[in-house]
C-alpha positions as CSV (number, residue, x, y, z in Angstrom):
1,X,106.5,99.7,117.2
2,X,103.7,101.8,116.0
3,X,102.0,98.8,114.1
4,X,97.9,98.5,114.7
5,X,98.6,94.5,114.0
6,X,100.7,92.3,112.4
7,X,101.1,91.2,108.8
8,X,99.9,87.9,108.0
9,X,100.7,86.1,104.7
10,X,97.2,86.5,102.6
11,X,97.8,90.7,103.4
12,X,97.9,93.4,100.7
13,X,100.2,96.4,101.6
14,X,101.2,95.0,104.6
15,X,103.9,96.5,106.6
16,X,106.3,94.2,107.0
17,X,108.9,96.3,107.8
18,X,109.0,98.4,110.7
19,X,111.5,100.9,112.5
20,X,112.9,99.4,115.6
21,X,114.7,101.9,118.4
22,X,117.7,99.8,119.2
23,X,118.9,102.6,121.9
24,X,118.0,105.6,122.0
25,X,118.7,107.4,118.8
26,X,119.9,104.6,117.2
27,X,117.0,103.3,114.7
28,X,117.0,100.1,112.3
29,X,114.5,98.6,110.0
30,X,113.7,95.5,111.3
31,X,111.9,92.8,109.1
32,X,108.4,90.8,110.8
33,X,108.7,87.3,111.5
34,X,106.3,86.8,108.4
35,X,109.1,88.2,105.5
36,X,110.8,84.9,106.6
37,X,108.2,82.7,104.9
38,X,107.3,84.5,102.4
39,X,111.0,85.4,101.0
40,X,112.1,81.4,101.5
41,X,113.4,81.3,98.2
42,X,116.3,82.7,96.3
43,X,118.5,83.9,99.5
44,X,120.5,81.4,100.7
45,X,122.8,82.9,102.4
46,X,123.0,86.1,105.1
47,X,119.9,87.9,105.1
48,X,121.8,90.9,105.7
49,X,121.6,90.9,101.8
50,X,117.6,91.1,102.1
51,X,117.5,94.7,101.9
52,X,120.1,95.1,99.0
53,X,118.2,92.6,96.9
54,X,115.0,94.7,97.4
55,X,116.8,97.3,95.3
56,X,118.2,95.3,92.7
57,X,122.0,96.6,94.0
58,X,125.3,94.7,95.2
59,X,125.4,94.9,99.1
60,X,128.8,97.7,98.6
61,X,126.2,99.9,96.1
62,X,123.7,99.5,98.7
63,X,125.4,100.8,101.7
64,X,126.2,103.8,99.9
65,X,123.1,104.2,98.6
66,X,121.3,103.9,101.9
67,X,124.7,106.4,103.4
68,X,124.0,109.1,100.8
69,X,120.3,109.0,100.2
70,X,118.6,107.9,103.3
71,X,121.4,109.5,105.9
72,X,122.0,106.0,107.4
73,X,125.4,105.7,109.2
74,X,127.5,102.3,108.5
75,X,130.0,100.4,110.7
76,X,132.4,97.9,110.8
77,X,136.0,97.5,109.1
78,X,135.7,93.6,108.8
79,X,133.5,90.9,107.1
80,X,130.1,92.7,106.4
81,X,129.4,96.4,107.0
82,X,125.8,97.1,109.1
83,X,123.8,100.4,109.0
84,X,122.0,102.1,111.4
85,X,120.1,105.3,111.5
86,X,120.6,107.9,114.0
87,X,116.9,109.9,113.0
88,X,114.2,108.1,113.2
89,X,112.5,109.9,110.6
90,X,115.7,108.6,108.0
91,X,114.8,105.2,109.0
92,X,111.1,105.8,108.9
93,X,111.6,106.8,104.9
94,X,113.8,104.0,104.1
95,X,111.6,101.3,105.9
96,X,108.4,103.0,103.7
97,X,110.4,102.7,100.0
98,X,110.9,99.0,101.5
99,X,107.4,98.1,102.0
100,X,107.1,99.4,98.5
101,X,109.2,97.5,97.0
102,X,108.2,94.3,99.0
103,X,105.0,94.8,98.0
104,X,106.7,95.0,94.6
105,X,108.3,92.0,94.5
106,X,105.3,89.9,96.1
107,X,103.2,91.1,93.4
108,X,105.5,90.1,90.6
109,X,105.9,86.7,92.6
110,X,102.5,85.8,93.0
111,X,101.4,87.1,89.4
């Protein structure tokens, strides 16, 4: 998806988040297989919670932070809600303040 090559664990700034085209006009951020190992710590459960961790929020504060700020549209009634994005260029911003804030969180990690 638009990625010269992909991340690999000793990378700086890498992308390890990208936008995926599920159908067309529907877009998600979708995590490399290398986030996996690297994040093998502190979530033990879904890692639908991944993304709401990366902003410090609970996963409710999260969906309507991503709904309000990024434009992203959320479905389902029962167990967890999902979000999807029907612009690409929504998804495109929120998968960039991701990468961010990976890069972030591996810095802090690896001191």
């Amino acid at each position: 998806m638009g990625r010269d090559r992909r991340a690999t664990k000793g990378d700086i700034d890498m992308k390890c988040i990208s936008t995926l085209e599920v159908t067309e006009k529907t877009y998600i951020p979708l995590m490399d297989n290398i986030v996996f190992g690297i994040i093998n710590y502190p979530i033990s459960s879904s890692y639908i919670i991944f993304f709401p961790r990366l902003f410090n929020l609970s996963y409710g504060d999260f969906l309507r932070m991503v709904r309000d700020k990024y434009n992203a549209t959320l479905k389902g009634k029962t167990s967890y809600m999902v979000f999807y994005f029907k612009n690409k260029k929504d998804c495109d911003l929120f998968v960039i303040d991701c990468n961010k804030r990976f890069d972030e969180w591996r810095s802090l990690r690896n001191g």
